[in-house]
N, C-alpha and C positions, 0 to 999 in steps of 0.2 A: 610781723616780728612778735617774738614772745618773752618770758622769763621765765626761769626756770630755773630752780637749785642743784648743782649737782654737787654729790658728797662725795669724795675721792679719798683712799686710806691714808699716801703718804704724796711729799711736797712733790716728788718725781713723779706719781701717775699725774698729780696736776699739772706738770713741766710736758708729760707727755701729750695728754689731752687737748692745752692750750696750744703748742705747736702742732700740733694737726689741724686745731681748726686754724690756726691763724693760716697756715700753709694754703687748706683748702682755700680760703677767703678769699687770698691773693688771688691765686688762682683762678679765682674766678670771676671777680671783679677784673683782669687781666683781656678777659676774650669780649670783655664788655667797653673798656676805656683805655685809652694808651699810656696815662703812667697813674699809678698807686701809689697816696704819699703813706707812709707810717711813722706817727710819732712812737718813740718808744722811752721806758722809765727804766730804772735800777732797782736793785732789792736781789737777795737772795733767791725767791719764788722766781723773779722775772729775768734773774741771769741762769738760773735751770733752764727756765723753758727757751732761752736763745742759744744753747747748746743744742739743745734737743732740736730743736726748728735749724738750727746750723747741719746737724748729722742728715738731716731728712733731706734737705733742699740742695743740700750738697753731689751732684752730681744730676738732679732731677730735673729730666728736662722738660715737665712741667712749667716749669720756672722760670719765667723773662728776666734775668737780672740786667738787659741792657741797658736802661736806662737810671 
């Protein structure tokens, strides 16, 4: 694992970018272990990107939300 800065122009491409990776993440921690816990926080930034990540995962069936 690495670190890396990335600079993004407005709060939404960051809403955008974060629910993708977070999507993928799941995803694939998912084919590796049977359940994913996620804590999650508030803020402006951090209820962007749970919409964003709500519209994605929304119908995708990627996505175990069974348990």
């Amino acid at each position: 694992m690495y670190t890396r800065v990335v600079r993004l122009a407005t709060e939404q491409d960051v809403a955008d970018v974060v629910a993708a990776r977070l999507l993928a993440r799941i995803v694939e921690l998912q084919q590796t272990q049977p359940l994913v816990h996620l804590c999650l926080t508030g803020g402006d930034a951090a209820n962007a990107m749970y919409e964003k990540f709500a519209d994605m995962a929304e119908g995708a069936d990627i996505l175990d939300i069974s348990e």
